[in-house]
N, C-alpha and C positions, 0 to 999 in steps of 0.2 A: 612657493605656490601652494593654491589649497590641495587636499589630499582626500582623495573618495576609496574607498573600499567597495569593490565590484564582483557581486557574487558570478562569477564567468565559464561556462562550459565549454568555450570554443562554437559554440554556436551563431549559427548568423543571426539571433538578436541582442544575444550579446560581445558576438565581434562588433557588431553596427555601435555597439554603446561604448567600444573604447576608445574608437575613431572620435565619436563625436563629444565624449566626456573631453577629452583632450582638445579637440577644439573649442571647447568652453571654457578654457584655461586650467582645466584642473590634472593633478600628478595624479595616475590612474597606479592602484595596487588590485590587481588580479588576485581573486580565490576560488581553483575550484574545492569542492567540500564533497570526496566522492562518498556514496552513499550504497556502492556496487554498482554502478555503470561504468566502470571504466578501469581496464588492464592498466597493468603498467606502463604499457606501450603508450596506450592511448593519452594518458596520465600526460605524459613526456611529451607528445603530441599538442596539445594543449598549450604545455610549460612554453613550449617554442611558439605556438601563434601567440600567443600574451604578448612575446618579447617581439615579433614580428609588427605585430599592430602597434605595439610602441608603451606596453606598460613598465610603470619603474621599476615593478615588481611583483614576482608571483610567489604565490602559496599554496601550497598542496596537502590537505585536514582531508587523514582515513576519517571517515565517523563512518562505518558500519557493524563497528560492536555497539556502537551508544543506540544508532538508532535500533536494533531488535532489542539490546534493554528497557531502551525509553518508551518504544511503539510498538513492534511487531510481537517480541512476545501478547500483552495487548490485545490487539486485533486477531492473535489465534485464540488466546483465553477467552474472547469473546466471541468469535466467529463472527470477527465486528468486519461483516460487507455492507458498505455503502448502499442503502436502499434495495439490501437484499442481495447483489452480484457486483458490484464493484468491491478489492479490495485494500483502498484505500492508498493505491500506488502514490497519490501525492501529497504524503504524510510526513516526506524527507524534508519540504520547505521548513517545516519548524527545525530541524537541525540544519539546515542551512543556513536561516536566520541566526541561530544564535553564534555557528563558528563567525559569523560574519561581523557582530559584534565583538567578539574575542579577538578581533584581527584588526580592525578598527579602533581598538581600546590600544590593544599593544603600537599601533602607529600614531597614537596621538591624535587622531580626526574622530567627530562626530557625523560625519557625513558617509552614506552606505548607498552604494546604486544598484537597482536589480534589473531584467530585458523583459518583466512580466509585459503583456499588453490589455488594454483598457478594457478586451470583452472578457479575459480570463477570470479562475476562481483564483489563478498563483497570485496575480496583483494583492489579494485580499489577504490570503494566508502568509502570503511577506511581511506587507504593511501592519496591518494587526500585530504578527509576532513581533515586527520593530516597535512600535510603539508602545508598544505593552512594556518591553525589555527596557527600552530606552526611547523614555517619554520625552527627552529634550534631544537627543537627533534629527537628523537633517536625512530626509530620502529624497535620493534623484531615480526616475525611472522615465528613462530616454522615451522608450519604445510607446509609452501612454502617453507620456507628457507631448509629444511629437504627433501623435497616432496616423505612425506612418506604417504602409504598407508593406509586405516584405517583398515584392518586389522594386519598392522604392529603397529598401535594406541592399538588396544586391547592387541596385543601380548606383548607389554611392559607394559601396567598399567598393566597387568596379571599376568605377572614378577618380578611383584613390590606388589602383593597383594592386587590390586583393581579390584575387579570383574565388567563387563561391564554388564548392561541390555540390555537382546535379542533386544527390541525394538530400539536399541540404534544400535546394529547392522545387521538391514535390513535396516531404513530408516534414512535419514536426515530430521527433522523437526524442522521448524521454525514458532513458534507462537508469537503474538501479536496482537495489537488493528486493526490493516487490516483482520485479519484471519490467517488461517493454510498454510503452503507451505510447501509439503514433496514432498523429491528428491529421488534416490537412487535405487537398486534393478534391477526391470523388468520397473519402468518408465523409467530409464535412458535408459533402452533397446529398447523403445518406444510400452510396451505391457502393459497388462488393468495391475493398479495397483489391490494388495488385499481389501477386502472389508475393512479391520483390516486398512487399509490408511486413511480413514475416519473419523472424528471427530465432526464437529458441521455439518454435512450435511448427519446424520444417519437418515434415516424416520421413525417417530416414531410418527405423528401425526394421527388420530382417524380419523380427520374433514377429507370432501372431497374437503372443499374450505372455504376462511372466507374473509375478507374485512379489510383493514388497511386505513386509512389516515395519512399522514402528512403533516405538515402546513410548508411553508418555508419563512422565512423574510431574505432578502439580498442574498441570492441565500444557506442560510445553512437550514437544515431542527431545527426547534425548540418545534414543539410539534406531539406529537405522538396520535392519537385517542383523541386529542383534550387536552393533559396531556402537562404541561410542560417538557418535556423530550428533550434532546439532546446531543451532545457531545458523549464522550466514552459509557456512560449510554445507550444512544440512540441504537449505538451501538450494545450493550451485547445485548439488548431484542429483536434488527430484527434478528441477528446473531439465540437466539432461535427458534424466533417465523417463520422465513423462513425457517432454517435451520431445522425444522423438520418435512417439505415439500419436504426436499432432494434439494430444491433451492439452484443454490449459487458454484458449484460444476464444475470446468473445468479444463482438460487437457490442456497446453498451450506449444508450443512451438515457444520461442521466440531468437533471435539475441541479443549476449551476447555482453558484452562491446570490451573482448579479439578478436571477431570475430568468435566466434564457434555456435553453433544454442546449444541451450540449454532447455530440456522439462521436468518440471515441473506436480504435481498437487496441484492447489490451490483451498481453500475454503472463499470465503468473500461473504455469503449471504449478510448482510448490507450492504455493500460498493457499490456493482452490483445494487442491489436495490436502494438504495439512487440518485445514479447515476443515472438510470434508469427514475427515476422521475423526480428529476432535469431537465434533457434532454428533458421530454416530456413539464414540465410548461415554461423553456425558449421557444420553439416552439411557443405559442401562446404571448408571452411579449416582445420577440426580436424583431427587423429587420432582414428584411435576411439578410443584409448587416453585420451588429451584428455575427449574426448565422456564416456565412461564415470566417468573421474573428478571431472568436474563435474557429473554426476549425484548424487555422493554430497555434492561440495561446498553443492551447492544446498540438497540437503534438509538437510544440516546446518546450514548459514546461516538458509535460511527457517525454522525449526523454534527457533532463537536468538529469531531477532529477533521473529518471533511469540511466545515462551513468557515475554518480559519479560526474559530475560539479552541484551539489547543490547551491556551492558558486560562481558561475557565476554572475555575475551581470544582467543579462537579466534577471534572472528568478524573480529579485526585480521587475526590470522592468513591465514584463508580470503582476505578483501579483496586482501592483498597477492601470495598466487597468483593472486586472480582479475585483477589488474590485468596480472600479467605475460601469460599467456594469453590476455588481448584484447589484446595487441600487432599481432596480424594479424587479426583481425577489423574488416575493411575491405572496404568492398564497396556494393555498390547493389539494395534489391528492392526489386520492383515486385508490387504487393498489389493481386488485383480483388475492388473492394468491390460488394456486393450486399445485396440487403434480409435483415439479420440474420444476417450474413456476411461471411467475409473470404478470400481464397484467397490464399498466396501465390503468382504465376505464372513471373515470371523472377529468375533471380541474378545477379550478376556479380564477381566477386572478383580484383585481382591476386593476392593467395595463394592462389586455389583449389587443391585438390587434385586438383581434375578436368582431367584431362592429354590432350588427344586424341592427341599424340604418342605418350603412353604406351599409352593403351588406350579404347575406349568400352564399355562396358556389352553382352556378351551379342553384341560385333559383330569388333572387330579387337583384336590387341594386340603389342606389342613381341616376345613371347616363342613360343616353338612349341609345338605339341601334345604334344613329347616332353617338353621342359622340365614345360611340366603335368602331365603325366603324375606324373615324378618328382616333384614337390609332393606330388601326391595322396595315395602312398604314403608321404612321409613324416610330411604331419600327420594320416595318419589311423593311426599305427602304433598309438598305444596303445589303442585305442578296437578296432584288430583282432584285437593280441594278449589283449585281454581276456577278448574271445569265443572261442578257441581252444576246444575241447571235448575 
């Protein structure tokens, strides 16, 4: 029989896609590709519905060290949010794409199927990264190719003797190492989601405020409260330690790839935070010149890697400036955290550019009144001679 490779979460549009691959005659091979959504438990969870719905076989690819190599670092070096406040939680497709190929290759089929649907950006940022990768494969995607409804999803696994979880159908959720994004319901309708939408942004903290530091070398943060801490790790402990400040927690609506406006609620205490930080230590280590140009960097990057061209060449590009330019971005701040809230309060940088030697703000400075003077009139000359009358 032919043999499909099926990126699969246990979710109901891709339970609905192993049912119905197999009834198109084809040997269905299960991969989830976790990316940080999912324990161990849940992990095992999955393994077992795969075999329940009837695949030949399943696979289970950690990639979340690859993806903060490949992307997150990235996205903090850049303070690359999506149009400004998304940040960029669905950047896991491109490594989901590729383990899916790697698994594919080792079974011998050129065929790969995903549960994206027809109005989504995921359809795009799959297909794209497949074709790119592997220009002569075959993609099946049930859920478009069909464009059927999810409650015509439950109505058939129903009919078939798989009972759906309630939760499965009010929301769409997608978790990993960014945070939560749940779709679905009264958001889609643009009304307050239930409180039951929420997950690492439930408040449940005692404190009325507390004080975090982290320390950043080359523009990634590396130790937490003076700990060596970083990466995914890093990660999981702001995600609690904000996220039970109720920090971290926004409605977003954003311009889809397709062109439709699409609204969301996401949760990435850490990422917001980290970012956050980031943002305010380059401030005192940049140039403005610096500053300004990784303004356009950013939105170029983020605007890539959200629209499904990951594998653009520019976005190497970008990476490779971005990495020389956090060569000095080193430094320590200190973040006070409050209920639904984050302030950055001190900095410290050896490359700061803040010089008391040199000058303070509105109080002393190396140079004299006269010297100012003469600045004044010369970067204001064209702006004078213009107004001439």
């Amino acid at each position: 029989m032919k043999k499909v490779v099926l990126a699969f979460s246990g979710g109901l549009d891709t339970s609905f896609c192993v049912l119905y691959l197999k009834e198109q005659g084809y040997d269905v091979i299960t991969a989830v590709v976790n990316t940080g959504g999912f324990s161990d438990k849940k992990l095992k969870e999955i393994e077992e519905k795969s075999k329940k719905l009837g695949s030949i076989k399943h696979y289970t690819v950690d990639a979340i060290g690859g993806i903060y190599e490949n992307i997150i670092q990235y996205l903090i070096k850049l303070n690359g949010l999506y149009e400004g406040e998304y940040p960029l939680m669905c950047a896991d497709r491109y490594t989901i794409a590729e383990e899916i190929l790697k698994i594919a290759k080792q079974e011998g089929t050129d065929t790969v199927a995903h549960g994206s649907t027809a109005v989504g950006n995921d359809q795009v940022r799959f297909e794209a990264s497949l074709i790119t990768l592997s220009p002569n494969g075959k993609i099946i995607a049930p859920i478009k190719e069909l464009n059927i409804t999810r409650d015509k999803e439950i109505e058939y696994l129903e009919e078939r003797g798989f009972q759906v979880d309630k939760e499965l159908k009010k929301y769409s959720i997608n978790e990993n190492i960014f945070g939560i994004t749940v779709s679905g319901t009264e958001i889609d309708q643009n009304k307050e989601p239930d409180d039951f939408a929420y997950t690492l942004t439930k408040t449940n903290s005692s404190k009325e405020q507390e004080y975090i530091t982290l320390e950043f070398q080359k523009g990634l943060p590396t130790k937490f409260n003076g700990q060596d801490i970083k990466g995914a790790e890093l990660i999981s402990k702001l995600n609690a330690i904000l996220g039970s400040y109720g920090y971290g927690r926004k409605i977003y609506v954003g311009d889809c790839i397709i062109g439709i406006k699409g609204r969301i609620m996401f949760e990435s205490p850490a990422l917001l935070a980290i970012i956050e930080a980031h943002k305010k230590l380059e401030q005192i280590i940049l140039t403005k010149k610096q500053i300004m140009f990784n303004l356009q960097a950013s939105t170029q990057w983020s605007d890539l890697v959200y629209s499904g061209l990951y594998y653009e060449p520019l976005v190497k590009d970008i990476e490779a400036y971005t990495d020389s330019v956090q060569e000095k971005v080193n430094g320590t701040v200190k973040i006070k955290v409050q209920p639904n809230s984050i302030q950055v309060v001190e900095l410290s940088s050896p490359n700061s550019l803040v010089k008391e030697n040199i000058a303070m703000y509105a109080q002393k400075s190396e140079w004299s009144g006269t010297e100012a003077n003469g600045f004044i009139k010369l970067y204001s000359m064209q702006q004078r001679l213009s107004n001439i009358k």
